[in-house]
VOTITI-500719 format. One line per 3 residues: number of its first residue (from 1); their letters; for each residue y, x, z of N, C-alpha, C. Coordinates in steps of 0.05 Angstrom, whole numbers, plus 32768, in hexadecimal, padded with zeros to 4 digits. Layout:
BEGIN
NUM	A	Y:X:Z:Y:X:Z:Y:X:Z  ...
// end
This chain:
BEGIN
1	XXX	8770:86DC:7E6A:8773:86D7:7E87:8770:86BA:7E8D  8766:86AA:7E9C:875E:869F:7EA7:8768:8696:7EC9  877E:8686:7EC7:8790:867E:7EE0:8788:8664:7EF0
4	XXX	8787:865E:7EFF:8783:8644:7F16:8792:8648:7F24  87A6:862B:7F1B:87C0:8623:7F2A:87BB:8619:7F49  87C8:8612:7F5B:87BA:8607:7F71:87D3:85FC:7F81
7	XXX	87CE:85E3:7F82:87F2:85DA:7F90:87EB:85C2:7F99  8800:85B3:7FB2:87FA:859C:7FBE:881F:8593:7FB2  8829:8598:7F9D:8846:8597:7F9D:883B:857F:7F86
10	XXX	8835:856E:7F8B:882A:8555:7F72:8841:8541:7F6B  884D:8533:7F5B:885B:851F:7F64:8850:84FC:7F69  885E:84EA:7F75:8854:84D4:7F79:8870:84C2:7F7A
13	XXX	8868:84A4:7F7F:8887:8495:7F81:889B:8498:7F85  8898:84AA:7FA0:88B6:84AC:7FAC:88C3:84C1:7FA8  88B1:84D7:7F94:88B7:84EC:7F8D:88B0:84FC:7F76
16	XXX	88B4:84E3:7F5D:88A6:84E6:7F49:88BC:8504:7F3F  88C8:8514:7F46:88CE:8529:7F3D:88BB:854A:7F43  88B6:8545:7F65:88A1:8550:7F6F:8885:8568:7F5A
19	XXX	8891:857F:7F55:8880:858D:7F45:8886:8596:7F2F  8895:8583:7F2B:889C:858A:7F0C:88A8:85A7:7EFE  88AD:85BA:7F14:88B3:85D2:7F16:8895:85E3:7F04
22	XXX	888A:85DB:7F27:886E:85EB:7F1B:885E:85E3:7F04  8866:85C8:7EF6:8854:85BF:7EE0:8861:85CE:7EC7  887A:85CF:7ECE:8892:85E0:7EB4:8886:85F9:7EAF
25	XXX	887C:8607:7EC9:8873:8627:7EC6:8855:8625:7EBF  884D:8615:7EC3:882A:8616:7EBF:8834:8615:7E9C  8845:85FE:7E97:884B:85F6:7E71:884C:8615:7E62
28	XXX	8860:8623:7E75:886F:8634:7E64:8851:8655:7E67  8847:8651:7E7A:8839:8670:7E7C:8824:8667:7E62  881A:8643:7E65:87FE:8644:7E56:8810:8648:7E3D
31	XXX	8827:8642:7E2F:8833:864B:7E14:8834:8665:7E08  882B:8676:7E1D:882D:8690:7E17:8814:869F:7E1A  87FC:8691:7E1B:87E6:8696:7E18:87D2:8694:7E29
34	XXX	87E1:8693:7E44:87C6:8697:7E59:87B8:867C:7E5E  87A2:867E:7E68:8796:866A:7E6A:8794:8661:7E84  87A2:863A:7E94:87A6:8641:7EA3:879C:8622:7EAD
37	XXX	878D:861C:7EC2:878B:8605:7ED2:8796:85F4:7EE2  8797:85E6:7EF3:879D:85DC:7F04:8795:85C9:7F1D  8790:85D6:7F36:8789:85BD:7F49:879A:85B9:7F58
40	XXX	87A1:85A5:7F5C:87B5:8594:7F66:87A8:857D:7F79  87B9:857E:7F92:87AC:8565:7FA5:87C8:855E:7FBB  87C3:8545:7FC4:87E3:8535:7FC9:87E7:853F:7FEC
43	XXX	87FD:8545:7FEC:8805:854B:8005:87FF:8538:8022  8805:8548:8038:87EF:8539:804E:87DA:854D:8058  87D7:8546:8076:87C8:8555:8085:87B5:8551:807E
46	XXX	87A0:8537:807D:878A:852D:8075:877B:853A:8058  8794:8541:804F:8787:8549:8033:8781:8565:802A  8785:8577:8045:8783:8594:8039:875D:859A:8033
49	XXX	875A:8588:8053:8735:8599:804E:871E:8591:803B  8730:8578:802B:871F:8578:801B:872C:857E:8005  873A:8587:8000:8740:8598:7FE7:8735:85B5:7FEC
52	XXX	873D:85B9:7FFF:872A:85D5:8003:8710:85CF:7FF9  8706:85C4:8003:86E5:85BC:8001:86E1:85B3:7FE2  86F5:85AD:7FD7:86EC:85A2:7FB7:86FC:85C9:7FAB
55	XXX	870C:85CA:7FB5:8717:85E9:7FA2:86FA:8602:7F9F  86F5:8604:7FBA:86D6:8612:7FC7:86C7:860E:7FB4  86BB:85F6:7FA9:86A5:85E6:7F9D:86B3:85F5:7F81
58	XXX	86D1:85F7:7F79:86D3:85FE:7F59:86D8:8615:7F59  86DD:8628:7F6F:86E3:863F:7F69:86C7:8651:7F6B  86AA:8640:7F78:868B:864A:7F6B:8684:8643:7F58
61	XXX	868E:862D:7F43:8683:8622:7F2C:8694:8630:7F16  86AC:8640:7F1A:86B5:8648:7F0D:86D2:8665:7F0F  86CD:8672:7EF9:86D6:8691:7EFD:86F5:8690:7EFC
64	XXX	870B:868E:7F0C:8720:8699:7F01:872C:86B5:7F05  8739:86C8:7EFC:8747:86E0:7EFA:875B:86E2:7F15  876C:86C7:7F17:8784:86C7:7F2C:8782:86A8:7F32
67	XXX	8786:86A2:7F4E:878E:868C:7F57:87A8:8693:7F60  87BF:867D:7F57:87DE:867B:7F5C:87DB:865C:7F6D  87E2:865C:7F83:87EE:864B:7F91:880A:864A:7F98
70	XXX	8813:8632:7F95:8830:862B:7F95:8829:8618:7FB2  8845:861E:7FC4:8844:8619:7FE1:882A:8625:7FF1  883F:8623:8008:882A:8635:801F:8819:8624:802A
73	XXX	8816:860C:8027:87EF:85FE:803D:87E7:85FF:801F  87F5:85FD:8007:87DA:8602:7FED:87CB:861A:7FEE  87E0:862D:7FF5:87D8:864F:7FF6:87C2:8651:800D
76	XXX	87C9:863B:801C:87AD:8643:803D:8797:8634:8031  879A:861F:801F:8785:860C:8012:8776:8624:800A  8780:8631:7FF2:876F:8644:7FE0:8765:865D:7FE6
79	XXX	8777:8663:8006:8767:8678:8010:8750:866E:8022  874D:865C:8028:873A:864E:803E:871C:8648:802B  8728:8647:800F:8715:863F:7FF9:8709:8656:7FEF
82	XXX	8719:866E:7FFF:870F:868A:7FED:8720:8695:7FD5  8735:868E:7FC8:873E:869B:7FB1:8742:86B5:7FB8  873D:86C4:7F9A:8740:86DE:7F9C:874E:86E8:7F7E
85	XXX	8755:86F7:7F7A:876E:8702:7F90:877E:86E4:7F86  878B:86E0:7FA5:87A1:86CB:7FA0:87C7:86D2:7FA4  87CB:86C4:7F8F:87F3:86C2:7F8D:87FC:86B2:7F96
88	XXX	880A:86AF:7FAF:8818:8692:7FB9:8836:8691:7FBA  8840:8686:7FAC:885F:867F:7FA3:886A:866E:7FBE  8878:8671:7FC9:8886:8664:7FDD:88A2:8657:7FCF
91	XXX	88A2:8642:7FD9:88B5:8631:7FD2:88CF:862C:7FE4  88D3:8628:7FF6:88E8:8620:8006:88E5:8614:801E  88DC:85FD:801E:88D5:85EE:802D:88C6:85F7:804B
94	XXX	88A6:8602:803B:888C:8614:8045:8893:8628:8058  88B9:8634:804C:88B8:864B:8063:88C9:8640:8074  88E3:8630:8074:88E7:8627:807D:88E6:8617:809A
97	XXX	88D1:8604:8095:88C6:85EA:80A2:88C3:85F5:80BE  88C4:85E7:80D2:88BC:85FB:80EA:88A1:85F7:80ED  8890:85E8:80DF:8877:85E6:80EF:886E:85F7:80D3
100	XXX	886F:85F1:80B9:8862:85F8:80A6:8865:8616:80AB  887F:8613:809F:8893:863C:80A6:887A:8650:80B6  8872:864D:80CD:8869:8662:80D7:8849:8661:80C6
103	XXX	883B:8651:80BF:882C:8655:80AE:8826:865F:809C  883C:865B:808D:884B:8669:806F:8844:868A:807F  885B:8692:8087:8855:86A7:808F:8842:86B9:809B
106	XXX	882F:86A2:809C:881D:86BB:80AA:8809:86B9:808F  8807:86AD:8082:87F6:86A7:8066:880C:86C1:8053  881C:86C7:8052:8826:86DF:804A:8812:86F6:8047
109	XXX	880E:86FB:8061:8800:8717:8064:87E8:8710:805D  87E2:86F9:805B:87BC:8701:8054:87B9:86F4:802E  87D6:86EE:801F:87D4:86F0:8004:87CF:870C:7FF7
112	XXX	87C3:870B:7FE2:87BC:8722:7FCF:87D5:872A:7FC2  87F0:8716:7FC3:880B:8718:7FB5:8817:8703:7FC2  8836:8703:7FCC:883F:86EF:7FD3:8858:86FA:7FC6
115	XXX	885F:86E1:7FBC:887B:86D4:7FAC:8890:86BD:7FBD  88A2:86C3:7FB9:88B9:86A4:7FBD:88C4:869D:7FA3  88D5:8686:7FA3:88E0:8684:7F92:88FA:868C:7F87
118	XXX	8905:8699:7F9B:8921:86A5:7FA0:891E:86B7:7FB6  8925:86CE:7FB0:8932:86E4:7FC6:8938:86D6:7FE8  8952:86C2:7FE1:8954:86B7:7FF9:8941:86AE:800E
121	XXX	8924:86AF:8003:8916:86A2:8014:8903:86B7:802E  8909:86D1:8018:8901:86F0:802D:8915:86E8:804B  892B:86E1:8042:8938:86EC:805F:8948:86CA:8068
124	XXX	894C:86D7:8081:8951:86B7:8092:8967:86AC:808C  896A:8691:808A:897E:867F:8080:8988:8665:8095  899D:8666:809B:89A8:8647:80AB:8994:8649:80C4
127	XXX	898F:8667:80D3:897B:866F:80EF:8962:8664:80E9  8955:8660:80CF:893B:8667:80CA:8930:8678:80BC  891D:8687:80C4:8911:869C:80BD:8905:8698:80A6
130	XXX	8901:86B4:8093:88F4:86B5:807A:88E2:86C4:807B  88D4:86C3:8063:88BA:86D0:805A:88BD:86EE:8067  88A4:86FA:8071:88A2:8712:807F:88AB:8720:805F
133	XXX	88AA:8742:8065:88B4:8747:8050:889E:8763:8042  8889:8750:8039:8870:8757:8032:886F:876B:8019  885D:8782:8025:885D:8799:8007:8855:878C:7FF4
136	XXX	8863:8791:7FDB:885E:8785:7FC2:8869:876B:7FBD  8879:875C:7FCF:8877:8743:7FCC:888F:873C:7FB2  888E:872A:7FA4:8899:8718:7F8F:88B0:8712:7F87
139	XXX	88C5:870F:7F81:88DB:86F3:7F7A:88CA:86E6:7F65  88C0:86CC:7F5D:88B8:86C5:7F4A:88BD:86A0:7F47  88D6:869B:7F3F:88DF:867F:7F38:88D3:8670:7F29
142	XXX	88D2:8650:7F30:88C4:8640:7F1A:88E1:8630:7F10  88EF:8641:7EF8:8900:8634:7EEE:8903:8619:7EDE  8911:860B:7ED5:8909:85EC:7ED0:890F:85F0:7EA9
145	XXX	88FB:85E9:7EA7:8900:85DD:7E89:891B:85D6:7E79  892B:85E8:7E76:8945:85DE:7E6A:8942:85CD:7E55  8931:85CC:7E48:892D:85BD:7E28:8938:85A3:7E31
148	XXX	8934:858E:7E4D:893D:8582:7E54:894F:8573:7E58  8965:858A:7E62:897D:858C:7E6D:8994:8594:7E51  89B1:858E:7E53:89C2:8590:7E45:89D1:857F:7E43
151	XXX	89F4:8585:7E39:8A02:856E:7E3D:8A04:855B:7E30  8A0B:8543:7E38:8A0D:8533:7E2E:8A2A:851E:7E2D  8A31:850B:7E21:8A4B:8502:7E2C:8A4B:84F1:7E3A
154	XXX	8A5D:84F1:7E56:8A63:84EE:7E6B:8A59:84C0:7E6A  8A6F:84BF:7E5B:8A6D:84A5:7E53:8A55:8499:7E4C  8A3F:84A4:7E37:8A2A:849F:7E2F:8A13:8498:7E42
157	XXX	8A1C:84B4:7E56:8A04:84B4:7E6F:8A07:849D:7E7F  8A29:8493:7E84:8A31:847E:7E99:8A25:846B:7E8B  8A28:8464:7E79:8A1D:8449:7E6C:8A02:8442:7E70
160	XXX	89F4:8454:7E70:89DB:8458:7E6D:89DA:844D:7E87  89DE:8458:7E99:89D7:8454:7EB8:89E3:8440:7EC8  89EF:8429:7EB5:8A07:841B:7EBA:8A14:841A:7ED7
163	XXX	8A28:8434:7ECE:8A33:8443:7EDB:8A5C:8438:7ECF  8A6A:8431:7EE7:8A8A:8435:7EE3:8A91:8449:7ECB  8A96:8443:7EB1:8AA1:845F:7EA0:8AB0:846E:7EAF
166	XXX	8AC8:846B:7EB8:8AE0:846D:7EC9:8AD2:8474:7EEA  8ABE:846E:7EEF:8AB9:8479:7F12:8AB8:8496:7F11  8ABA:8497:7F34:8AC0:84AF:7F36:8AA1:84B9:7F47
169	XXX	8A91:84CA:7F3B:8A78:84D0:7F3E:8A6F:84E5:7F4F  8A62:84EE:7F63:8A5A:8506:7F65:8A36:84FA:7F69  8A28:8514:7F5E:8A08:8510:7F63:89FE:8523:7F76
172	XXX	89EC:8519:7F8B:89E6:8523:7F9D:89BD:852B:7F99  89B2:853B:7F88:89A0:8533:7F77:8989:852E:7F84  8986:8534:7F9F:8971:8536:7FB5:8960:851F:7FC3
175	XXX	8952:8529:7FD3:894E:8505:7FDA:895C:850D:7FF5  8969:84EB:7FFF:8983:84ED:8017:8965:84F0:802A  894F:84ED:8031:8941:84E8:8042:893A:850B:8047
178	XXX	893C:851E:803F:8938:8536:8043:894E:8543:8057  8950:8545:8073:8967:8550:8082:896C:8561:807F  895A:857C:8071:8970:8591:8066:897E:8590:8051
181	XXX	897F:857E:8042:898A:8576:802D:89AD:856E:8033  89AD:8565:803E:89C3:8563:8053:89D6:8552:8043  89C4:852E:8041:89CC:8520:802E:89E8:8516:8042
184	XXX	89F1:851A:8057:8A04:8512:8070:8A20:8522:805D  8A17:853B:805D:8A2D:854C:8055:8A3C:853D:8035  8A2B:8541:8024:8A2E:8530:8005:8A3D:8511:800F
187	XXX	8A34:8504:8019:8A42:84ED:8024:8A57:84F0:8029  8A5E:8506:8049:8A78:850A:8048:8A90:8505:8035  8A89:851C:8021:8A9A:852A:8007:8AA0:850D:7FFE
190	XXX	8A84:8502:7FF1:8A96:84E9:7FE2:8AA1:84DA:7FF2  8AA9:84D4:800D:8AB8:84C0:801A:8AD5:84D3:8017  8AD6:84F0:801F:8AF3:84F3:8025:8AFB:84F2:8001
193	XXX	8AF0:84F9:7FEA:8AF5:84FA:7FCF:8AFC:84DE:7FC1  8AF7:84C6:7FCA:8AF0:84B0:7FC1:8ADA:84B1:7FAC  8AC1:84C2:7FAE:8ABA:84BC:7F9F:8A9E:84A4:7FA6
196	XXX	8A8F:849E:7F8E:8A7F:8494:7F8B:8A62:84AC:7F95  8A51:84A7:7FA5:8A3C:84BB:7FA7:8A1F:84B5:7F93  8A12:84BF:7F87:89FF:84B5:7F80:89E1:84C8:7F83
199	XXX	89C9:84BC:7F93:89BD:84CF:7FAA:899F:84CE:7F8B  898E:84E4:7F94:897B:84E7:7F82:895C:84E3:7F92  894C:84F1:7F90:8933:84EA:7FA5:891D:84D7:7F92
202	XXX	8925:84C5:7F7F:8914:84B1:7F77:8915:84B2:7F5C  892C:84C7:7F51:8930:84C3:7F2E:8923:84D4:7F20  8913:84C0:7F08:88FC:84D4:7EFA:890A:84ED:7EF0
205	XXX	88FA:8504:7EF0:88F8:851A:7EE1:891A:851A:7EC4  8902:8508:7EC3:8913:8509:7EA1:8927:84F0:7E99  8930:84EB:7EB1:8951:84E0:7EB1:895F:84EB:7EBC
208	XXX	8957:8505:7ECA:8971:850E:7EDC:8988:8523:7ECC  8983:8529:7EB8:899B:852F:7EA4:89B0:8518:7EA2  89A5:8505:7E92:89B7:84EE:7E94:89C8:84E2:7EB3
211	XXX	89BE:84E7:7ECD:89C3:84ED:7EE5:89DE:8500:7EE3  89D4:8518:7ED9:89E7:852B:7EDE:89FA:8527:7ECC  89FB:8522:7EB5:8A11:8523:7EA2:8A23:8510:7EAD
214	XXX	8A13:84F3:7EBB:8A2C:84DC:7EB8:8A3C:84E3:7ED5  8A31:8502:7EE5:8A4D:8502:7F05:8A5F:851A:7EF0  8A6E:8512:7F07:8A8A:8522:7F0E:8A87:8545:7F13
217	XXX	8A66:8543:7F27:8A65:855F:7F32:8A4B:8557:7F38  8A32:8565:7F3A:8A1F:856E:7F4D:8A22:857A:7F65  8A13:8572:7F7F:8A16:857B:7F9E:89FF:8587:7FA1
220	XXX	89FF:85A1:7FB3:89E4:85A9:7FC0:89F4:85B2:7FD5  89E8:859E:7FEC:89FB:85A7:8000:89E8:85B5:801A  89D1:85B9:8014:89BB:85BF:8024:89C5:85D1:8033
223	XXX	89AD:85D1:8049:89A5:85E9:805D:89A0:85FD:8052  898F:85FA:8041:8975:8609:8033:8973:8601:8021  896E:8617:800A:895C:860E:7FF6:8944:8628:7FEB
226	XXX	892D:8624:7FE3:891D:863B:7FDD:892A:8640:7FC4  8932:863C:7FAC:8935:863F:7F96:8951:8624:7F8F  8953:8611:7F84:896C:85FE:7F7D:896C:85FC:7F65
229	XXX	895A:85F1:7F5B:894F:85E9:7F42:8968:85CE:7F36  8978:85C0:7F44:8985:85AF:7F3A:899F:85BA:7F36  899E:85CA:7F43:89BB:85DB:7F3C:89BA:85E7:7F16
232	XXX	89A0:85F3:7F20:89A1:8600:7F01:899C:85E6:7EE5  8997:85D5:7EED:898A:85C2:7EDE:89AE:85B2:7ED2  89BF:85B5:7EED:89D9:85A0:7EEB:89EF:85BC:7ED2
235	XXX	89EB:85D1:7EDD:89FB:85E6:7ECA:89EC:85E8:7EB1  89D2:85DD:7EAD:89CB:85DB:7E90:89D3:85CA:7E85  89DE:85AF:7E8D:89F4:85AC:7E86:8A12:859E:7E89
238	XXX	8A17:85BD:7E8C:8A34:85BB:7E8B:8A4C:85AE:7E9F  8A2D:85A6:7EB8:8A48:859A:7EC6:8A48:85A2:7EE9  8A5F:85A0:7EEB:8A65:85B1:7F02:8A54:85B4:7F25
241	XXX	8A51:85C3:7F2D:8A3C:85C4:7F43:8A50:85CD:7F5B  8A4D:85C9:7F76:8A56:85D3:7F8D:8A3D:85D2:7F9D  8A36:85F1:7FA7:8A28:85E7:7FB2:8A25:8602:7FC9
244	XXX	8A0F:85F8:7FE7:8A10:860D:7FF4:8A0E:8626:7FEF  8A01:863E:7FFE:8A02:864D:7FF6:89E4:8660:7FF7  89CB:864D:7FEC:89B3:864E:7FF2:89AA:8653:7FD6
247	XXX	898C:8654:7FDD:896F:8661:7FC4:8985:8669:7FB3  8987:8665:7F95:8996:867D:7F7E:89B0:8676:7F7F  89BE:8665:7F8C:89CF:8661:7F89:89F9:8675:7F8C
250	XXX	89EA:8681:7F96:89FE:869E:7F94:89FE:86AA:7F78  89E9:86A7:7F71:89E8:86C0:7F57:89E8:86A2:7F45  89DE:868E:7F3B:89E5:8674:7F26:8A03:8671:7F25
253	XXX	8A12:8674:7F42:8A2C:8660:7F43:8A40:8678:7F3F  8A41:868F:7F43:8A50:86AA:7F3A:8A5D:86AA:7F2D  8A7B:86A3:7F2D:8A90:86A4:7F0D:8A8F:8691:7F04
256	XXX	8A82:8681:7F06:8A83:8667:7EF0:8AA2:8654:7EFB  8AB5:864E:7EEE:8AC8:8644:7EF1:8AC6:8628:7EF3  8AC8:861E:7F0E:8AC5:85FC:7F11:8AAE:85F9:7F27
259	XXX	8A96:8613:7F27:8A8B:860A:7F3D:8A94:8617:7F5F  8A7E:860F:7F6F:8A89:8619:7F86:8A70:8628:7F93  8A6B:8636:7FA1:8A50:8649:7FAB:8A61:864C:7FCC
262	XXX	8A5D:863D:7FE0:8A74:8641:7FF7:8A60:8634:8013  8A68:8639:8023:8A59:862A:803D:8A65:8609:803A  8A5A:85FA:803F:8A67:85E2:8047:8A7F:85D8:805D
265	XXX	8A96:85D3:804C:8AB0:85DB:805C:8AB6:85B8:8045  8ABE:859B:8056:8ACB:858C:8050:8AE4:8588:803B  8AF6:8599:8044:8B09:85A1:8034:8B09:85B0:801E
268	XXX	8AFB:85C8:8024:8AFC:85D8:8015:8AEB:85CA:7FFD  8AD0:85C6:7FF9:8AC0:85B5:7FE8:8AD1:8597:7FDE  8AE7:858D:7FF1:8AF1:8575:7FDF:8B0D:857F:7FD2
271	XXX	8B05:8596:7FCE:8B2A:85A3:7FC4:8B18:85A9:7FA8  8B00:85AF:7FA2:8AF7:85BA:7F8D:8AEA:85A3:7F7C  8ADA:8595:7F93:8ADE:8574:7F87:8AE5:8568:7F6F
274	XXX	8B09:8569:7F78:8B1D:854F:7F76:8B20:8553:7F5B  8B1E:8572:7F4B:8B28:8577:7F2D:8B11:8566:7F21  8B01:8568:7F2E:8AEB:855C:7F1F:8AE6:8540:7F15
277	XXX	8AEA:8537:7F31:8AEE:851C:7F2F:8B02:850D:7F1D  8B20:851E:7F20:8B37:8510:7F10:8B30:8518:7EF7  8B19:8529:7EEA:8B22:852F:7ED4:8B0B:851A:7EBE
280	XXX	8B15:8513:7E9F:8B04:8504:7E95:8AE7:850D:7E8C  8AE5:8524:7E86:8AC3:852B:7E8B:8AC0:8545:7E90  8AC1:8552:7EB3:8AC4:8567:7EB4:8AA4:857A:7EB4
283	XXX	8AAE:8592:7EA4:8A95:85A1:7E96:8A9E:85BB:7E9E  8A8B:85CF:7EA6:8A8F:85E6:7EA7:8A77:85F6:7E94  8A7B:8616:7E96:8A70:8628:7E80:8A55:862C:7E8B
286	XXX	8A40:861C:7E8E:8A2D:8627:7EA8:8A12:862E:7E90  8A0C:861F:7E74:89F3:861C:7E6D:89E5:8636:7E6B  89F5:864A:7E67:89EB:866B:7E5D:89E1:8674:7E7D
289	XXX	89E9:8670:7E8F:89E3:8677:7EAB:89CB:866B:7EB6  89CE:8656:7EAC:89B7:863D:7EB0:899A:864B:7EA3  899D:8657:7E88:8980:8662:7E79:897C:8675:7E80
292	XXX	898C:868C:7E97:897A:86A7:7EA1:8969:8699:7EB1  896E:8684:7EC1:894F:8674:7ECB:893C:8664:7ECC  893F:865F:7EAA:892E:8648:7E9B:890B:864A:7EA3
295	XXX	88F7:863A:7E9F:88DD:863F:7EA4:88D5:8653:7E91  88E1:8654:7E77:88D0:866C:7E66:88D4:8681:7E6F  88EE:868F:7E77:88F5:86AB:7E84:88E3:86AB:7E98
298	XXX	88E5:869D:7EB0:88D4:86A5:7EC7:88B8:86A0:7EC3  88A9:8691:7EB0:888F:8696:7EA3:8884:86B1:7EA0  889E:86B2:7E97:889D:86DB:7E89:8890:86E9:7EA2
301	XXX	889D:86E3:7EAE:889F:86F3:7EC9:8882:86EF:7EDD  887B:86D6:7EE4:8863:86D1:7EEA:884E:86E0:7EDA  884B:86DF:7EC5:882E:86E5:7EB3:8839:8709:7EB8
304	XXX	884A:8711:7EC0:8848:8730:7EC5:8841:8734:7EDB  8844:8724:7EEE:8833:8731:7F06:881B:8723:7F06  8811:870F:7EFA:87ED:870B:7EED:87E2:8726:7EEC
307	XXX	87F6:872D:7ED9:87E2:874E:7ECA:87E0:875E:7ED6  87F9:8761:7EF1:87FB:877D:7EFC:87E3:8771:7F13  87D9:8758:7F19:87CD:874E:7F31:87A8:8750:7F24
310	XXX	87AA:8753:7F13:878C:874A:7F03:8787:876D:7EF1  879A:877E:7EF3:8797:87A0:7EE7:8797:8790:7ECD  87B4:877E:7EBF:87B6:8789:7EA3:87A6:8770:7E90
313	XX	8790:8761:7EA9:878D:874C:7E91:87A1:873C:7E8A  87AB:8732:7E6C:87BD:8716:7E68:87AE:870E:7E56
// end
């Protein structure tokens, strides 16, 4: 089989984390045999028609089985270009957005397969509407590379980041400049907690373990999320999460003792806090919860609807 990836989810300076989802799943499907591409072009209005116009140009010079687009103006890119049959993964954001959102949705009905990345994104969230609720349509997550992630000691990480051994930490892993992110709320917490806040948005890929190990707690205090990739990334390891009650986060945060899965309530979030904070390296049981949504499992899962979308080729 023969796949062409198709995404405007690229990363750059201010967001050198940006993608790294979908590059985990492109890693893990090509490990398992399929054979798989990628066009990629940087976000911006200016830049859709000529990616169209360059996708167009590769999708007559050359045969693929399935085009998968990740985000909804990639998904209008590759249908505007002609893919056939095409898979478009929705992310969060895409359905969301109010200008994007109704686009998303109407690019629904005219995919050959439409996917989200989480359940949550079918139905409406914080009075925004979700994905119509299309025959055949998907759950299909781009889980994050655990090989990454894991604990480490608390002290080790602080040092590293010359960080207070002794401060009192919480990580907020998002960028504050995203308003659903609801870097206002995270602020809050650490002012009534005393703690120290420490905001994300700019930290490479592959220091944000070290990020997570050296807080107290991980925050996702969002509106929204399509999926919450940092949630699962902070319980790989081992350390405690509070967070709303968006993309997987009902079913990740379930039983785990130390986290919190709750609406955003001041009190209530600095009561669950405070153990955290006072304690000298607080860890909860999360990593086994963390690998039902690693990139290789949901790999799995992508390359099965390849086959069921293409009659069986892998």
């Amino acid at each position: 089989m023969r796949v062409l990836v198709v995404t405007n989810l690229v990363p750059d300076e201010s967001a050198p984390q940006r993608g790294r989802w979908v590059r985990d799943q492109v890693a893990e499907v090509r490990a398992r045999g399929v054979e798989v591409e990628e066009f990629g072009f940087p976000r911006g209005r200016s830049n859709y028609l000529p990616a169209t116009r360059r996708l167009r140009a590769l999708l007559r010079r050359e045969r693929y089985d399935l085009v998968h687009a990740h985000y909804g103006l990639a998904g209008w890119v590759a249908r505007a270009a002609g893919a056939r049959p095409l898979l478009v993964t929705f992310h969060g954001t895409d359905v969301r957005h109010p200008i994007v959102g109704p686009l998303s949705r109407r690019l629904a009905w005219r995919a050959d397969l439409v996917a989200a990345v989480s359940r949550a994104l079918f139905a409406e969230e914080d009075g925004r509407p979700g994905l119509p609720a299309v025959p055949g349509s998907a759950v299909l997550p781009c889980g994050p590379e655990l090989g990454r992630f894991g604990p480490s000691p608390r002290t080790a990480a602080r040092a590293a980041l010359g960080l207070e051994p002794e401060g009192r930490y919480l990580l907020f892993p998002a960028n504050p400049g995203r308003a659903e992110k609801r870097h206002d709320r995270a602020a809050a917490l650490a002012e009534a907690t005393g703690a120290t806040l420490l905001t994300g948005g700019s930290i490479e890929p592959e220091a944000m373990t070290t990020w997570m190990n050296a807080a107290d707690a991980v925050l996702v205090t969002s509106d929204y999320e399509g999926f919450g990739m940092a949630a699962i990334e902070a319980l790989a390891c081992d350390v405690p999460v509070l967070s709303t009650p968006v993309g997987v986060a009902p079913y990740l945060l379930a039983g785990i003792a130390g986290c919190l899965c709750a609406p955003f309530d001041i009190d209530l979030w600095a009561a669950a806090a405070r153990p955290h904070l006072d304690a000298e390296d607080p860890r909860v049981a999360g990593a086994a919860r963390a690998a039902t949504l690693a990139a290789g499992p949901m790999a799995e899962r992508v390359i099965e609807v390849y086959g069921q979308m293409t009659g069986g080729r892998v």
